[in-house]
C-alpha positions as MATLAB code, in Angstrom:
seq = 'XXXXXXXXXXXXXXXXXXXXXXXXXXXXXXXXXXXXXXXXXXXXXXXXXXXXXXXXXXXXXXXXXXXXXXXXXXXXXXXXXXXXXXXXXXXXXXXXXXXXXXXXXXXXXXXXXXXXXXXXXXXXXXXXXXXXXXXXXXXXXXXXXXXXXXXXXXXXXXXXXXXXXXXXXXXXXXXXXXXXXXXXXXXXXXXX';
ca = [
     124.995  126.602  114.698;
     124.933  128.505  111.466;
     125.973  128.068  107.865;
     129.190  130.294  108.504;
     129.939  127.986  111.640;
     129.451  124.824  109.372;
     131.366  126.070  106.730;
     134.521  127.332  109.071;
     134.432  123.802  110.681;
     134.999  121.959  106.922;
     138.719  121.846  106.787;
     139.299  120.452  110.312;
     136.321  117.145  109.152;
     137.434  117.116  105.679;
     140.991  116.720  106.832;
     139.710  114.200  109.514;
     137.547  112.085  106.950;
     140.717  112.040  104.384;
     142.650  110.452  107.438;
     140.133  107.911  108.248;
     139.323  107.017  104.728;
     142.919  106.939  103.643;
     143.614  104.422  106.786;
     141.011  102.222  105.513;
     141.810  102.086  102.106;
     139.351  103.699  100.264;
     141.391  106.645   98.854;
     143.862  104.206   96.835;
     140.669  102.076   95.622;
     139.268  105.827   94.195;
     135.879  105.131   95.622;
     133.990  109.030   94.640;
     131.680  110.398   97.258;
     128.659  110.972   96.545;
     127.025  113.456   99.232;
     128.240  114.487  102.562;
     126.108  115.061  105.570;
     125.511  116.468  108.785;
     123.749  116.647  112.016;
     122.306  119.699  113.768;
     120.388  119.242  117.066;
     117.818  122.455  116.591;
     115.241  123.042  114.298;
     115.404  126.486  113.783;
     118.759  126.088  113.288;
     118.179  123.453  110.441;
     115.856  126.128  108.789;
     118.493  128.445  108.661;
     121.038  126.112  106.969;
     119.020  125.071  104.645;
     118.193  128.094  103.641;
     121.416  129.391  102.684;
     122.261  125.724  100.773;
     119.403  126.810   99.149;
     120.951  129.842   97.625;
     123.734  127.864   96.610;
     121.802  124.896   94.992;
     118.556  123.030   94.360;
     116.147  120.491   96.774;
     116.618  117.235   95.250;
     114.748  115.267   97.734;
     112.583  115.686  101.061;
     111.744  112.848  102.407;
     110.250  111.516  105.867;
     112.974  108.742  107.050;
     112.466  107.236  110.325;
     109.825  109.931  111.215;
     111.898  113.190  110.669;
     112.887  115.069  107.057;
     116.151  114.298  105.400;
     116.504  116.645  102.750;
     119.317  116.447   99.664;
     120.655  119.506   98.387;
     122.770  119.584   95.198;
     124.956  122.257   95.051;
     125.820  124.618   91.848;
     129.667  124.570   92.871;
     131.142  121.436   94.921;
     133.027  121.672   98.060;
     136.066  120.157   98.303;
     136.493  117.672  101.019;
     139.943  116.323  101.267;
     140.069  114.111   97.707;
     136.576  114.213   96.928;
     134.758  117.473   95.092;
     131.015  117.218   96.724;
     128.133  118.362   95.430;
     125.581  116.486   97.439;
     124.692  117.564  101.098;
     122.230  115.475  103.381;
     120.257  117.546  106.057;
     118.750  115.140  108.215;
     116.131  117.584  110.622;
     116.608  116.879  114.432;
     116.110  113.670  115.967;
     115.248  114.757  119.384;
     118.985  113.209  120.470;
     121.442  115.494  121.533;
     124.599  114.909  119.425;
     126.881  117.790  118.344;
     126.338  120.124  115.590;
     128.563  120.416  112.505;
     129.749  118.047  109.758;
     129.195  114.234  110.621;
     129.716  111.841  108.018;
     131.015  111.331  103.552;
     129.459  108.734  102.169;
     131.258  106.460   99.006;
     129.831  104.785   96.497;
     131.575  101.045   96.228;
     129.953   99.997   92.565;
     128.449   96.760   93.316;
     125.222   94.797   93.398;
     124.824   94.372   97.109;
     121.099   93.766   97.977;
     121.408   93.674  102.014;
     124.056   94.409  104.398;
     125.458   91.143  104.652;
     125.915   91.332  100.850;
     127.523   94.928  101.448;
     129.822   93.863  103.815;
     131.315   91.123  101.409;
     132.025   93.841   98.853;
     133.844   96.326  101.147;
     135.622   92.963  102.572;
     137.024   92.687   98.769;
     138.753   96.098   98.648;
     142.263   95.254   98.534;
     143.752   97.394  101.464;
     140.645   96.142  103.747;
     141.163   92.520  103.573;
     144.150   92.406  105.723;
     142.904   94.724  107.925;
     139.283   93.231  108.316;
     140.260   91.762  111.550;
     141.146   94.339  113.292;
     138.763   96.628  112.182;
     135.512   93.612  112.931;
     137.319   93.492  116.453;
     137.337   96.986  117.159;
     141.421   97.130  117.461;
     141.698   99.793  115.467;
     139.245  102.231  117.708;
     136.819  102.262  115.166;
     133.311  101.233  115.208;
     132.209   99.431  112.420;
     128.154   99.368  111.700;
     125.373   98.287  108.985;
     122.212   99.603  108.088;
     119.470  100.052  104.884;
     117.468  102.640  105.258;
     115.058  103.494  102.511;
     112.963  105.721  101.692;
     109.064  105.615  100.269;
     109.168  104.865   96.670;
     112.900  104.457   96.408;
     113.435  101.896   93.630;
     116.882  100.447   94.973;
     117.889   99.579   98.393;
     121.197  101.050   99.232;
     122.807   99.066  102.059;
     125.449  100.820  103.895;
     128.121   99.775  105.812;
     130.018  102.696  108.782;
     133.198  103.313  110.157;
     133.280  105.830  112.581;
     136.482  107.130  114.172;
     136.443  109.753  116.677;
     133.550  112.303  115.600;
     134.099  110.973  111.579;
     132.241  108.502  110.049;
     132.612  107.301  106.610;
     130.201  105.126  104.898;
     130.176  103.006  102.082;
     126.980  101.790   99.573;
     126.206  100.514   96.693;
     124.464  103.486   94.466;
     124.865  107.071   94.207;
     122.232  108.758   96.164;
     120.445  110.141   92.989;
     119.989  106.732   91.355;
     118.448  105.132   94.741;
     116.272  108.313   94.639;
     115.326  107.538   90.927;
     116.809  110.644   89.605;
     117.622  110.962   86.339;
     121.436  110.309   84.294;
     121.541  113.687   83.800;
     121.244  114.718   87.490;
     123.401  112.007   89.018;
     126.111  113.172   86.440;
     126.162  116.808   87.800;
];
């Protein structure tokens, strides 16, 4: 895969991720998205990309997560994704799984002082257009997969736990903080 290739496949996620999000509520409760990310299965490939973000923003962060690099790469213009205007892309180096290349997940911030993911998924229970729903989407009904997790990186100050929908080849996930404050950024870069 390529930048070009990434960028031509946007419109079909972002249109995918607006559909998802919008059935779960989380358009009409304005949650704003704070970085969108994606997966790509070779190295040399993940070189490339980030090369050309590169030319089109700055390294915020490099970090080892789970034994592989997950770099954040704020951009000088935002892409739009559906509602959201993104600034913020996630380029997590190859796992060694084989998964598909391309655009694979928006992530929201839901304001709130969830510590753990038990605490996170008692906020995103409390968003209005989820609470009737919750049911159906804990039980799977809905054909979406619902999943927790808090990863954290060395020397990040808050933990960020995150709670996942994923529909089809879309997921959307929902935390606490903006990226940039969890990385201990300053004001001034998490309002850019």
């Amino acid at each position: 895969m390529n930048y070009q290739e990434l960028m031509d496949g946007l419109p079909e996620f972002a249109e995918q991720a607006s559909k998802l999000a919008d059935r779960l509520g989380f358009v009409r409760a304005r949650l704003q998205a704070d970085h969108i990310a994606l997966r790509i299965t070779a190295a040399e490939d993940a070189d490339a990309i980030k090369a050309e973000l590169l030319k089109r923003g700055t390294l915020l962060s490099e970090k080892q997560i789970n034994g592989r690099p997950i770099l954040l790469i704020q951009l000088a213009t935002p892409i739009q994704v559906g509602p959201w205007g993104i600034d913020l892309v996630e380029l997590p180096y190859p796992d060694g799984r084989k998964r598909r290349d391309g655009w694979e997940h928006v992530e929201l911030v839901l304001p709130c002082d969830a510590q753990d993911e038990d605490a996170m998924i008692a906020a995103v229970r409390r968003i209005p257009a989820v609470i009737a729903k919750w049911p159906v989407i804990k039980d799977g009904s809905l054909g979406i997969e619902l999943k927790t997790s808090c990863p954290r990186g060395e020397d990040e100050p808050l933990p960020n736990p995150t709670v996942a929908f994923k529909h089809q080849q879309v997921t959307i996930k929902l935390h606490p903080h903006d990226i940039r404050k969890v990385l201990g950024l300053s004001s001034e870069a998490i309002a850019s």
